[in-house]
DRENFI-577879 format. One record per atom (N, C-alpha, C, CB): residue number from 0; x, y, z negated. Coordinates in nm, 2 decimals. Each point is the difference from the previous one (the first is absolute). Glycine has a CB too. Layout:
<sites>
   k      X      Y      Z
 NUM      X      Y      Z
...
</sites>
This chain:
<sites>
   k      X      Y      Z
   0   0.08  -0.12   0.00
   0  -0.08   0.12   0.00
   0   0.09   0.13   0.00
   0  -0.18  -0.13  -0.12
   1   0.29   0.14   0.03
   1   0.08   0.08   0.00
   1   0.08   0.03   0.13
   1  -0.02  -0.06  -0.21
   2   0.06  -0.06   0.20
   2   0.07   0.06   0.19
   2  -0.12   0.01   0.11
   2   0.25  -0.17  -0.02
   3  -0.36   0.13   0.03
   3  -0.09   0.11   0.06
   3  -0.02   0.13  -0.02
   3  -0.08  -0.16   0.02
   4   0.07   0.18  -0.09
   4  -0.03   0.13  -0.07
   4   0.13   0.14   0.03
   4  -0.14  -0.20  -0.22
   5   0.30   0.11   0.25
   5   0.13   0.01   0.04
   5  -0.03   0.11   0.14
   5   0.10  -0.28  -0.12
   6  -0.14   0.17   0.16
   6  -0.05  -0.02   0.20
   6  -0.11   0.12   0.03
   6   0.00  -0.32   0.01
   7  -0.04   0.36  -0.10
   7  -0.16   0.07   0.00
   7   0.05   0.16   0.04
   7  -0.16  -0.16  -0.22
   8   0.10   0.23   0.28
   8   0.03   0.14   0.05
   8  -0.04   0.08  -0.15
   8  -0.06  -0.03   0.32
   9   0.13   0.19  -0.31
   9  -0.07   0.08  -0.10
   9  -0.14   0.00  -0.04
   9   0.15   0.11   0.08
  10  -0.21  -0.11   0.04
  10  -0.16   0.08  -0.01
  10  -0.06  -0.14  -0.06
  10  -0.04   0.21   0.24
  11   0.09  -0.34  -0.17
  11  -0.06  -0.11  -0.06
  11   0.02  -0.01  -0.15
  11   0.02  -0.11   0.22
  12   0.05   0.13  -0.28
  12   0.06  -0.02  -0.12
  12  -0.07   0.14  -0.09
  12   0.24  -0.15   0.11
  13  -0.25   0.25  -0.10
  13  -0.09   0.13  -0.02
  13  -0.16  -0.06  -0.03
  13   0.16   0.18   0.18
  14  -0.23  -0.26  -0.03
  14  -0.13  -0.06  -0.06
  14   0.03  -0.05  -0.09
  14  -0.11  -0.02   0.15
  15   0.19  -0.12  -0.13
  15  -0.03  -0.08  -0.11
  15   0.03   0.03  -0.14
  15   0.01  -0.14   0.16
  16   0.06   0.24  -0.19
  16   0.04   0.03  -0.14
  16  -0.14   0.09  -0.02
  16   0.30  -0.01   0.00
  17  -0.35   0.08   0.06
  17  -0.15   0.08  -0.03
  17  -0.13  -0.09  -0.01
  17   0.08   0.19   0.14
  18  -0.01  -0.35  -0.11
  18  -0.14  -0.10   0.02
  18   0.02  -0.07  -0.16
  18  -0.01  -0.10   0.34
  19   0.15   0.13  -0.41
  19   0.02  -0.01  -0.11
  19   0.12  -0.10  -0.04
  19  -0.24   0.08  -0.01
  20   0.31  -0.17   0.17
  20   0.14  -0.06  -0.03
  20   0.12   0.09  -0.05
  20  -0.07  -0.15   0.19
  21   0.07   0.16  -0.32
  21   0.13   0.05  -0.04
  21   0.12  -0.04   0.11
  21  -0.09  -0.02  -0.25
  22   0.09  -0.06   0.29
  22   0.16  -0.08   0.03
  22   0.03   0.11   0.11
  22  -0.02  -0.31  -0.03
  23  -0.12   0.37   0.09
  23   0.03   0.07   0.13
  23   0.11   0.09  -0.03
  23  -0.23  -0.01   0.08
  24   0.17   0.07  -0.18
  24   0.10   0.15  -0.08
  24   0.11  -0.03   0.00
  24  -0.13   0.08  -0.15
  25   0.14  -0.19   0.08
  25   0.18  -0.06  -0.05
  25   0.11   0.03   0.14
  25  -0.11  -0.24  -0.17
  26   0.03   0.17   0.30
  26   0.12  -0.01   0.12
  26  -0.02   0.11   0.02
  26   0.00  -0.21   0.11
  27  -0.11   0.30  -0.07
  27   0.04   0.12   0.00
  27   0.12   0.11  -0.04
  27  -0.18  -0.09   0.01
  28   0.18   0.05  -0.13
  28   0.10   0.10  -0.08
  28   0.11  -0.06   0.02
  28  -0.12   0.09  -0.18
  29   0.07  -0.25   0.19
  29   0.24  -0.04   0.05
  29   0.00   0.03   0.15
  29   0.08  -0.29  -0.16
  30  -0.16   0.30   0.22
  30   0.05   0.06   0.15
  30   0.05   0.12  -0.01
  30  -0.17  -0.10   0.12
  31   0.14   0.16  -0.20
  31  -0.03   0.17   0.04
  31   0.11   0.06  -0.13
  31  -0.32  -0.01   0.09
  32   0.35  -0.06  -0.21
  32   0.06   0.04  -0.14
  32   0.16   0.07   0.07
  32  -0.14  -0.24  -0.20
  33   0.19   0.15   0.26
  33   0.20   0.04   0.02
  33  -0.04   0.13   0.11
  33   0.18  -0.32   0.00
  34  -0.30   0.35   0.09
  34   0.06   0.10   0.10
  34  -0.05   0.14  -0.06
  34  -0.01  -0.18   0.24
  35  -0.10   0.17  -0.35
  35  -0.09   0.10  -0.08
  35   0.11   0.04  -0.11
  35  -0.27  -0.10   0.03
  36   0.31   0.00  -0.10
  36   0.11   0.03  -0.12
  36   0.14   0.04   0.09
  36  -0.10  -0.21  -0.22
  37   0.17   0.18   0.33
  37   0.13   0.07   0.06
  37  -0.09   0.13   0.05
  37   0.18  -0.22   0.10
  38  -0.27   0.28  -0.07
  38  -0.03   0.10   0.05
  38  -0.02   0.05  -0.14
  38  -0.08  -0.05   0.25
  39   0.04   0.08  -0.34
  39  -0.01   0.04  -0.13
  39   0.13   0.04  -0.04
  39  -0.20  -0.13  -0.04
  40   0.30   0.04   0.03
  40   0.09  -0.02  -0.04
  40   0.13   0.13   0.05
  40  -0.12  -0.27  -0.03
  41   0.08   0.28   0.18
  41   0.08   0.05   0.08
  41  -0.04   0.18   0.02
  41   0.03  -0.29   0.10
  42  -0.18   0.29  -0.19
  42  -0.02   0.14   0.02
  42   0.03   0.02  -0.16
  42  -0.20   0.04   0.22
  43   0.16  -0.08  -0.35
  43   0.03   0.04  -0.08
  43   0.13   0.00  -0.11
  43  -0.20  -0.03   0.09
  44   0.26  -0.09  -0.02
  44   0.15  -0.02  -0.08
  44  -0.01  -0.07  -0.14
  44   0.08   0.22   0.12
  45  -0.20  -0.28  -0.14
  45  -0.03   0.01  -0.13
  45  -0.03  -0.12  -0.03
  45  -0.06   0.20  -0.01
  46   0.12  -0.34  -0.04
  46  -0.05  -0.11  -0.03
  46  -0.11   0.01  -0.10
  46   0.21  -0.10   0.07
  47  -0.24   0.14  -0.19
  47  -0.07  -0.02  -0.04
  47  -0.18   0.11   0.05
  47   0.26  -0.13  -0.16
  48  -0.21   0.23   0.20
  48  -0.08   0.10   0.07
  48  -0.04  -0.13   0.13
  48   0.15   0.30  -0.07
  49  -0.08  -0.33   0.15
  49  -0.09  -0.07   0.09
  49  -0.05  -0.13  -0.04
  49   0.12   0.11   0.17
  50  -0.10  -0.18  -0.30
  50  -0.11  -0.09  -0.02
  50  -0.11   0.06  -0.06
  50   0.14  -0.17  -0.02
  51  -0.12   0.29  -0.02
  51  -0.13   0.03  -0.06
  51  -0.12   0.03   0.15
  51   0.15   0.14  -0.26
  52  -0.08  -0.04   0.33
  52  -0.07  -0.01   0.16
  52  -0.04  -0.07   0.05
  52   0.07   0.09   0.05
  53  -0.01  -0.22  -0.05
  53   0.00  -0.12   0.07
  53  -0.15  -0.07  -0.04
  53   0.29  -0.02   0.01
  54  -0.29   0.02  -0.17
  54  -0.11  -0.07  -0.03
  54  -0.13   0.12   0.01
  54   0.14  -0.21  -0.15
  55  -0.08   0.33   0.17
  55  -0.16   0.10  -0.01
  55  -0.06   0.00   0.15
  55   0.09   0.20  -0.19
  56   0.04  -0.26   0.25
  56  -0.09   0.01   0.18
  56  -0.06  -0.16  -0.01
  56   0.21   0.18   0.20
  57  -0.16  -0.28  -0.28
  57  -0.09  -0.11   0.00
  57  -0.14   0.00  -0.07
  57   0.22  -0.11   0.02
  58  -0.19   0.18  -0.15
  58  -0.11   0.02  -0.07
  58  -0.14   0.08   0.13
  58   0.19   0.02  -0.29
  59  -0.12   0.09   0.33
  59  -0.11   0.09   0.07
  59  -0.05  -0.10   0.16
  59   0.14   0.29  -0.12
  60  -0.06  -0.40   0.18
  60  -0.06  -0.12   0.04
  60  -0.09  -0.06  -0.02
  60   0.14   0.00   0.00
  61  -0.14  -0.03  -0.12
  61  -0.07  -0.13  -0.09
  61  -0.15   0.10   0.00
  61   0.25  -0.15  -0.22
  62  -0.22   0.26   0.15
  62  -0.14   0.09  -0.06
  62  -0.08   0.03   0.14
  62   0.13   0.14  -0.23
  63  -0.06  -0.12   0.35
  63  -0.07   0.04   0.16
  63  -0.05  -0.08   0.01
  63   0.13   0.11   0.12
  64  -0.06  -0.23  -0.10
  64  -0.11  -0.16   0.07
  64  -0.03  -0.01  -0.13
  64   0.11  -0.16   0.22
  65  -0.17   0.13  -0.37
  65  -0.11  -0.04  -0.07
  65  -0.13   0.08   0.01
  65   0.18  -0.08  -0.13
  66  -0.12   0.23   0.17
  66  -0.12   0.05   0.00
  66  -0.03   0.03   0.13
  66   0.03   0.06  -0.22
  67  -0.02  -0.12   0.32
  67  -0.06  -0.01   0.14
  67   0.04   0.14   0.05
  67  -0.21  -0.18  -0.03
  68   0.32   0.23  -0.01
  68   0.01   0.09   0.11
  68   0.07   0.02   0.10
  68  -0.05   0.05  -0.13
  69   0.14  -0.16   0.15
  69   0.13   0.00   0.08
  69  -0.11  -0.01   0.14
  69   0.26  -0.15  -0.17
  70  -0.23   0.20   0.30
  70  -0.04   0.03   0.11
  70   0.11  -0.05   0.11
  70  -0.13   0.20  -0.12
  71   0.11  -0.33   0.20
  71   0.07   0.03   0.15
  71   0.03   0.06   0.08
  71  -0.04  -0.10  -0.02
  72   0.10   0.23   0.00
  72   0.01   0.10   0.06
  72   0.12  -0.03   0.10
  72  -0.11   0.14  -0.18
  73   0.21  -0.26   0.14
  73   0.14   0.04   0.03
  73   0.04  -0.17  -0.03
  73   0.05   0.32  -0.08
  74   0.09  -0.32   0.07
  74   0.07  -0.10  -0.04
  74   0.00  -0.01  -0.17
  74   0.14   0.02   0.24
  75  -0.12  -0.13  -0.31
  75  -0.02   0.01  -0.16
  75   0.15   0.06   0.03
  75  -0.19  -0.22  -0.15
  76   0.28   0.15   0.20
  76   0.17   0.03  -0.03
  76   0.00   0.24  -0.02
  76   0.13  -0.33   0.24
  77  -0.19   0.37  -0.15
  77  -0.01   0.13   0.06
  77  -0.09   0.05  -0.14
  77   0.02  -0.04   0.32
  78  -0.15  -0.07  -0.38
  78  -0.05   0.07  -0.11
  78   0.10   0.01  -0.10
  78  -0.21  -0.07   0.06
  79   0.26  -0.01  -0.14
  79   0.07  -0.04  -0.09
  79   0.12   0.10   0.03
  79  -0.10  -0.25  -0.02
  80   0.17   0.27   0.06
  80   0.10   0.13   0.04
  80  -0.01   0.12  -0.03
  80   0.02  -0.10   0.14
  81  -0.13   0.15  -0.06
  81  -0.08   0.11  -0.03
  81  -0.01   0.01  -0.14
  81  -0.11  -0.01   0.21
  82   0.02  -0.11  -0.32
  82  -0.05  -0.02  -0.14
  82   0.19   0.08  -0.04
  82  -0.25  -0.29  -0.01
  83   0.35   0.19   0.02
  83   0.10  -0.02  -0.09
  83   0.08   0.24   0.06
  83   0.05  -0.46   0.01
  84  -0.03   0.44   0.07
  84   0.00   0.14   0.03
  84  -0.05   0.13  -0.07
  84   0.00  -0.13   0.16
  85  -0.17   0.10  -0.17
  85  -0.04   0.09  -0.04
  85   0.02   0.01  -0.19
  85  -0.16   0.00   0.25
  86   0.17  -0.11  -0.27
  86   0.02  -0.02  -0.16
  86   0.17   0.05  -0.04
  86  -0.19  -0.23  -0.01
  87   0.24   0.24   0.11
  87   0.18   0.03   0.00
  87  -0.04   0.17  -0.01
  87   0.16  -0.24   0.22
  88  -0.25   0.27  -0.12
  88  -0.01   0.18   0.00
  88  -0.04   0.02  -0.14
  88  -0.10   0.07   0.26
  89   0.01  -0.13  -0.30
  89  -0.10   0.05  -0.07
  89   0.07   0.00  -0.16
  89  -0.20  -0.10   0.18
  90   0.36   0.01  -0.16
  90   0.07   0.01  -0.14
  90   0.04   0.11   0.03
  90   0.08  -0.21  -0.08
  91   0.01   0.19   0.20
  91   0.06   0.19  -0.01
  91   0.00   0.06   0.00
  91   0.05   0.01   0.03
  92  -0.21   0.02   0.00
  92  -0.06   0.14   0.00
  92   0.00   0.02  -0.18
  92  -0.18   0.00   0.28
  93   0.12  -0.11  -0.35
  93  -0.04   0.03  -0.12
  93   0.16   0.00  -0.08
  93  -0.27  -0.12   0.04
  94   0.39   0.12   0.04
  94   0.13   0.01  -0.10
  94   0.02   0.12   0.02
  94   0.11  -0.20   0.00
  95  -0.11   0.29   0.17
  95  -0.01   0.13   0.07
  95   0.14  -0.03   0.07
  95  -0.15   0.18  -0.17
  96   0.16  -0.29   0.19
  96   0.11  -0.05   0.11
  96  -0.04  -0.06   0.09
  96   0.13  -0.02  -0.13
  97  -0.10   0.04   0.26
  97  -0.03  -0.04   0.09
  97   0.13  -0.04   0.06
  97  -0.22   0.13   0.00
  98   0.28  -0.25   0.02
  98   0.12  -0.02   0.06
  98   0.01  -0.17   0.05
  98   0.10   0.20  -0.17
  99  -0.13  -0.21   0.32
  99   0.04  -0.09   0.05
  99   0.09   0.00   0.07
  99  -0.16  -0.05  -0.03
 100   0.27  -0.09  -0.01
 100   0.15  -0.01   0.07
 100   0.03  -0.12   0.07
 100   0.07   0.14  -0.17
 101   0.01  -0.16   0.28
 101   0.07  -0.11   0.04
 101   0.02   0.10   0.14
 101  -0.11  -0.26  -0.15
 102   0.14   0.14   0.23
 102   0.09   0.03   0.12
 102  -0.06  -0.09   0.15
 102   0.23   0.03  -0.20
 103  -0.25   0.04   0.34
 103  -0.01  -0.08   0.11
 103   0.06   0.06   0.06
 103  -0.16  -0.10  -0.02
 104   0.11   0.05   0.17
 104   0.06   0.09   0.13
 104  -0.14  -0.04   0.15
 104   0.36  -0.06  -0.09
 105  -0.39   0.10   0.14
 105  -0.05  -0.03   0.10
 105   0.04  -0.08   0.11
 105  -0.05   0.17  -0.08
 106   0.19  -0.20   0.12
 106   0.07  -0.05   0.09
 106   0.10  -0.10  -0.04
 106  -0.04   0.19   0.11
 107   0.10  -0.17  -0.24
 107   0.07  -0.11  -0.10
 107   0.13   0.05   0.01
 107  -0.13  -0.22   0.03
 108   0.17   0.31   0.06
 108   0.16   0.07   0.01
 108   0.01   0.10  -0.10
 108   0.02  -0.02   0.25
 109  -0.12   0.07  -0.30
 109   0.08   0.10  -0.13
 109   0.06  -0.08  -0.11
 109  -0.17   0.18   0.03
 110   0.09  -0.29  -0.04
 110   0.06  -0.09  -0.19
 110   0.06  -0.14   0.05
 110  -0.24   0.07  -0.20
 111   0.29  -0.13   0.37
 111   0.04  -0.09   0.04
 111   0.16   0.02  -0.08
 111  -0.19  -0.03   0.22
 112   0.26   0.06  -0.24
 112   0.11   0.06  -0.01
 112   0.04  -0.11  -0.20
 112  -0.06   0.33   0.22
 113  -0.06  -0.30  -0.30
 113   0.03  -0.06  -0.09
 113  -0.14  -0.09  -0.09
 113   0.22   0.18   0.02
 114  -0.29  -0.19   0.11
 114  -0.11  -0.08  -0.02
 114   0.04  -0.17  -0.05
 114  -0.13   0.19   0.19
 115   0.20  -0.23  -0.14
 115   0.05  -0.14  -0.03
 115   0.03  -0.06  -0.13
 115   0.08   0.04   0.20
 116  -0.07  -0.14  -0.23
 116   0.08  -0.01  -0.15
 116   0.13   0.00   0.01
 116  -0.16  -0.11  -0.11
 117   0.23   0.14   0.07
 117   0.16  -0.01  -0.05
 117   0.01  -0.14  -0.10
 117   0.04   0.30   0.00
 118   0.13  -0.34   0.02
 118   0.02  -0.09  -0.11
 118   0.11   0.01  -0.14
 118  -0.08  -0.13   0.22
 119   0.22   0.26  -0.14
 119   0.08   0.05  -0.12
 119  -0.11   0.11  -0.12
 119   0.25  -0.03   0.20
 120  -0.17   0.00  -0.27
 120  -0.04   0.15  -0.12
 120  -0.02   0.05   0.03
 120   0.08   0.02  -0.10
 121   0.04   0.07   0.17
 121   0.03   0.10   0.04
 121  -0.10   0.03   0.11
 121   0.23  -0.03  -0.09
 122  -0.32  -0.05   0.15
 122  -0.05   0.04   0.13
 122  -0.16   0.04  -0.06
 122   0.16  -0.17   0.19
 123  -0.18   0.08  -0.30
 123  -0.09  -0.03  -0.05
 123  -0.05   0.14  -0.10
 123   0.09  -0.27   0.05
 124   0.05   0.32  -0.11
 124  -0.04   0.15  -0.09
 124  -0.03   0.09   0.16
 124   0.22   0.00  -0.28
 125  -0.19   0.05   0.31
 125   0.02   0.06   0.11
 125  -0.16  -0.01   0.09
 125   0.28  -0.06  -0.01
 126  -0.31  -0.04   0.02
 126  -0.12  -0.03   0.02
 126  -0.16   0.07  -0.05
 126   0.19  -0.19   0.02
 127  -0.14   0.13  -0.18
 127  -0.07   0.06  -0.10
 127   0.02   0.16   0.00
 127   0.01  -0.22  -0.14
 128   0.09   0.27   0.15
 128   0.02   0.15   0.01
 128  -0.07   0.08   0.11
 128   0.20  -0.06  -0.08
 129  -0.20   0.00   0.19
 129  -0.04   0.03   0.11
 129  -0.13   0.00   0.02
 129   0.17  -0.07   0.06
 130  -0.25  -0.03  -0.11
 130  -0.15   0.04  -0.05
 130  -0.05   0.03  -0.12
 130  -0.03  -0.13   0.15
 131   0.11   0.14  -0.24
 131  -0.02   0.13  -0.08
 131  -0.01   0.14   0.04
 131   0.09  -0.14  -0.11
 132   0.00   0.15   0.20
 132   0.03   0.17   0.06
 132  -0.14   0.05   0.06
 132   0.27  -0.04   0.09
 133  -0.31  -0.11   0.01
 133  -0.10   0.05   0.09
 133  -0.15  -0.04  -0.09
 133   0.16  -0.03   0.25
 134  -0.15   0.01  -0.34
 134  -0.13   0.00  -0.08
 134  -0.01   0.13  -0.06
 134   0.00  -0.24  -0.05
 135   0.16   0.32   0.01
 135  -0.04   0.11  -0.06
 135  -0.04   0.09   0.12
 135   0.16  -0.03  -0.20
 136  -0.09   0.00   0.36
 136  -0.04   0.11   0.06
 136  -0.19  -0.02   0.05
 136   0.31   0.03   0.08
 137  -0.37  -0.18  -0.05
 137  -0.13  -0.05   0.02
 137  -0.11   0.13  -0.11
 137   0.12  -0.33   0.06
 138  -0.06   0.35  -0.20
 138  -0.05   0.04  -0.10
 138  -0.04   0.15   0.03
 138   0.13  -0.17  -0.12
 139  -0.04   0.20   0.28
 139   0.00   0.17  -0.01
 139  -0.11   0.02   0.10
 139   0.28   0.06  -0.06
 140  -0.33  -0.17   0.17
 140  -0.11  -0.02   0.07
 140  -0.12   0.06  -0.03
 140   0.11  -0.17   0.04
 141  -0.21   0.16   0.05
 141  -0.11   0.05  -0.03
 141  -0.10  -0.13  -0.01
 141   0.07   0.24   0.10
 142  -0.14  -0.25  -0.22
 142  -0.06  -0.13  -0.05
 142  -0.05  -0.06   0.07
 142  -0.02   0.07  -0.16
 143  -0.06  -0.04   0.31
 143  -0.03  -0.06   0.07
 143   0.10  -0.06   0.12
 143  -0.17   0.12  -0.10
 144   0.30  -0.06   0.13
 144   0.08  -0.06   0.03
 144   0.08  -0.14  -0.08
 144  -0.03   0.22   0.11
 145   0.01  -0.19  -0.21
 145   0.07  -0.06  -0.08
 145  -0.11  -0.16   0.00
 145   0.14   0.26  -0.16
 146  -0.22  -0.24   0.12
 146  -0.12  -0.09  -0.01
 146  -0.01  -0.10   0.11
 146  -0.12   0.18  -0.10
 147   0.18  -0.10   0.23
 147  -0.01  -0.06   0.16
 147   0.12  -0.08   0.03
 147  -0.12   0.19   0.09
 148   0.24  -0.18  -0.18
 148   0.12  -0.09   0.01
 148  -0.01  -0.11  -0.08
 148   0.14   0.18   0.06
 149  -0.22  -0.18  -0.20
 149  -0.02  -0.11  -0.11
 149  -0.08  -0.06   0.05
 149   0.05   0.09  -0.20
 150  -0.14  -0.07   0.29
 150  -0.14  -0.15   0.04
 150   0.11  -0.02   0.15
 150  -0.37   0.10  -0.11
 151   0.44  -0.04   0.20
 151   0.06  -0.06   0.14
 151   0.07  -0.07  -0.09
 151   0.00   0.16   0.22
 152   0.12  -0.13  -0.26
 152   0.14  -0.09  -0.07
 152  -0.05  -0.10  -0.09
 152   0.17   0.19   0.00
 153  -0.22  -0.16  -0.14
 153  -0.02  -0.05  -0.07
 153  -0.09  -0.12   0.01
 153   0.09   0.19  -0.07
 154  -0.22  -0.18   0.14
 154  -0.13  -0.07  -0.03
 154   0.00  -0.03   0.17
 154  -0.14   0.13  -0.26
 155   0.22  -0.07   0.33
 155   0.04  -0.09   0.13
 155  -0.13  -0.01   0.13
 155   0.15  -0.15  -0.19
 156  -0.24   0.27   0.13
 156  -0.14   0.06   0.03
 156  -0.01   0.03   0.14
 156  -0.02   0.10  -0.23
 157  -0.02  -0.10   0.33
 157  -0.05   0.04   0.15
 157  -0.02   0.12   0.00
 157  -0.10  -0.17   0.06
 158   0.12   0.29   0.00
 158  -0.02   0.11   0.01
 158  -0.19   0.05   0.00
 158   0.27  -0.01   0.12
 159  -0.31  -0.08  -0.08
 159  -0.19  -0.01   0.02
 159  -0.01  -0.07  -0.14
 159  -0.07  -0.05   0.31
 160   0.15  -0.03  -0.36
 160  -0.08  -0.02  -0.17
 160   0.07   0.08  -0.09
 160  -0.06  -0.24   0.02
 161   0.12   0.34   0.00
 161   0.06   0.12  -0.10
 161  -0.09   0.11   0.05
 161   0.26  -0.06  -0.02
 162  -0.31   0.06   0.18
 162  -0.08   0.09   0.01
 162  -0.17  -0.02  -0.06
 162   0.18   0.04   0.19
 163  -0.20  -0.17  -0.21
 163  -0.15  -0.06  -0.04
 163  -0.01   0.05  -0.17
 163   0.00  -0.27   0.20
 164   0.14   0.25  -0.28
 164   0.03   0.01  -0.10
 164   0.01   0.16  -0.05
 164   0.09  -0.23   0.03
 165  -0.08   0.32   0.01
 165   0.03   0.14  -0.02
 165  -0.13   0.10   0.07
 165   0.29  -0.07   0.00
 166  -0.35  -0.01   0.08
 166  -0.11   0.05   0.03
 166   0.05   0.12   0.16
 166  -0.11  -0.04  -0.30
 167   0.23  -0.02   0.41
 167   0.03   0.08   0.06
 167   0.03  -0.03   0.11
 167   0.03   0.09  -0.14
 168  -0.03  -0.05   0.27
 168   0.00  -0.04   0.14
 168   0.15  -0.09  -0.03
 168  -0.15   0.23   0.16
 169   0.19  -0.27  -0.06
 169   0.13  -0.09   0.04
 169   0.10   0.11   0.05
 169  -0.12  -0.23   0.08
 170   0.08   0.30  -0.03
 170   0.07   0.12   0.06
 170   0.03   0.08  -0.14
 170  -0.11   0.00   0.25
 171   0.05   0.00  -0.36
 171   0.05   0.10  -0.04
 171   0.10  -0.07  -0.14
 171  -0.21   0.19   0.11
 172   0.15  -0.34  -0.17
 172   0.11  -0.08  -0.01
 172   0.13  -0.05   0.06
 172  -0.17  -0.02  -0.06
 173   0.17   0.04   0.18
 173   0.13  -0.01   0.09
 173   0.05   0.13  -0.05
 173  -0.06  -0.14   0.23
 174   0.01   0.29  -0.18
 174   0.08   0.11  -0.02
 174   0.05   0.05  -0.15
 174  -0.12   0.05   0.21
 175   0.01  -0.08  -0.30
 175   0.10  -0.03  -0.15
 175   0.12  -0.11   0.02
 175  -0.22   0.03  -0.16
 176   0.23  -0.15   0.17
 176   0.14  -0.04   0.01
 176   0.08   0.08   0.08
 176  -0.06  -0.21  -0.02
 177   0.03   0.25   0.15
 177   0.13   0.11   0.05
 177   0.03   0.05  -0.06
 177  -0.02   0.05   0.14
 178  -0.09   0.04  -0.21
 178   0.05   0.14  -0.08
 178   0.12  -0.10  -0.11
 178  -0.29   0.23   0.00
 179   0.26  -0.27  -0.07
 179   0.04  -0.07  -0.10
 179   0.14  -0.02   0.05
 179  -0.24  -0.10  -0.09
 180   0.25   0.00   0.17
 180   0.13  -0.02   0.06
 180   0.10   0.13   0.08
 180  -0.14  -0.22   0.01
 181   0.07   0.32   0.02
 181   0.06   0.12   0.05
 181   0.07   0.05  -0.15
 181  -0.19   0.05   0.22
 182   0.10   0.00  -0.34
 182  -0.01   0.05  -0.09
 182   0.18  -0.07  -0.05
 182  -0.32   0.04  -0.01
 183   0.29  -0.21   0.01
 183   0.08  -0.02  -0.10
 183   0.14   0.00   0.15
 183  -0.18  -0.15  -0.27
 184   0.19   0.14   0.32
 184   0.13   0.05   0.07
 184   0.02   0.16  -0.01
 184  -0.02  -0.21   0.18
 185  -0.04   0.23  -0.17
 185   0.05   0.17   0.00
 185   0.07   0.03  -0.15
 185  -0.22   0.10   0.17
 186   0.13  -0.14  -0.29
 186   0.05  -0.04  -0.13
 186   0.15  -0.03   0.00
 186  -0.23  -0.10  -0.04
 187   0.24  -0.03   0.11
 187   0.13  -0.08   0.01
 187   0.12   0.11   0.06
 187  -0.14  -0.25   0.04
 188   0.11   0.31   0.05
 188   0.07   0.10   0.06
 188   0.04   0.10  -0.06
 188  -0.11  -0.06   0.16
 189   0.00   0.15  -0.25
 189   0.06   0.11  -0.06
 189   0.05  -0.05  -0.09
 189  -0.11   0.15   0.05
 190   0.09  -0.25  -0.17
 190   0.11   0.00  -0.07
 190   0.08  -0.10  -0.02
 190  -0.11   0.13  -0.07
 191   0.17  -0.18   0.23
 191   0.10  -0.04   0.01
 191   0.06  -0.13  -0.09
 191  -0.01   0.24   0.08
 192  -0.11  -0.35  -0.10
 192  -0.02  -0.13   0.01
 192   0.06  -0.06   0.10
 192  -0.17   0.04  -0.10
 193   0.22  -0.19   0.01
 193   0.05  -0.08   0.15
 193  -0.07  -0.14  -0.14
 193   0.32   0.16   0.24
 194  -0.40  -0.18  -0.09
 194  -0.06  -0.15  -0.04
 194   0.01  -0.12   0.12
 194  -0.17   0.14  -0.16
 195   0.36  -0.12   0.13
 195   0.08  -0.14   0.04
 195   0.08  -0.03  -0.10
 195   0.01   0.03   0.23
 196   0.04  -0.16  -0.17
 196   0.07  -0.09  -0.15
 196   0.14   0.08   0.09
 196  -0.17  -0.32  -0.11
</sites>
């Protein structure tokens, strides 16, 4: 039964947990737990801050489909995103920080250079240095750019499901990553960063 249940699409698994199969819920959250908690993880920096998120975007799950409100509007993966997102704003607004960070590129030639893993130490500090630098410079972005490089890089997202997710054409999800990627080279330029080994 379980490995059916394995095999079963989102939406199928959504009825049946609303028909009242707990088990549905369960695969749900292990499908969905490692890519919701690294995206949490990767905007807030905060292990124990993102388990708290982690279970308020499951809890606010659980409470939608018991009380019949969840709606097929979309994909559950595209709902659930959106859920874990807006609960990420909704801390920072209430801390009066607003700061999403990490790093992409549009084309893969801006971060090809030390995207790879290294195996000496020495390659390996260097490494860590290197995306430290550009997390401080990601930080200096404008939150919607910034937002647009953590769901492409991080959560590995389609430009049409970052745009389904933010509520914005594809075109203007593409032109935030430019800007973003313009932004952080020009960054890199004035103050004379070098992010090579």
């Amino acid at each position: 039964m379980k490995t059916k249940l394995f095999q079963s699409s989102d939406e199928q698994l959504v009825s049946l947990y609303i028909k009242g199969q707990e088990s549905a819920l369960d695969v749900l959250i292990t499908r969905y737990q490692q890519k919701i908690f690294s995206y949490i993880m990767m905007v807030v920096r905060d292990k124990d801050l993102a388990e708290d998120l982690f279970q308020d975007t499951f809890i606010k799950v659980i409470n939608t489909l018991r009380l019949g409100n969840y709606r097929e509007e979309g994909k559950f993966n595209q709902w659930i995103m959106r859920i874990t997102r807006n609960l990420i704003i909704d801390h920072f607004r209430k801390s009066q920080k607003m700061s999403f960070v990490d790093n992409s590129n549009e084309n893969g030639s801006f971060f090809d250079n030390f995207s790879e893993p290294t195996h000496s130490i020495e390659q390996i500090m260097i490494t860590e240095q290197i995306h430290d630098t550009l997390r401080s410079l990601i930080k200096l972005l404008p939150e919607k750019q910034q937002e647009v490089l953590i769901m492409r890089l991080y959560q590995d997202m389609s430009f049409k499901e970052i745009a389904d997710l933010t509520n914005v054409s594809i075109n203007t999800a593409l032109g935030r990553m430019r800007y973003a990627i313009l932004n952080l080279r020009k960054m890199v330029e004035e103050k004379n960063i070098i992010l090579t080994y």
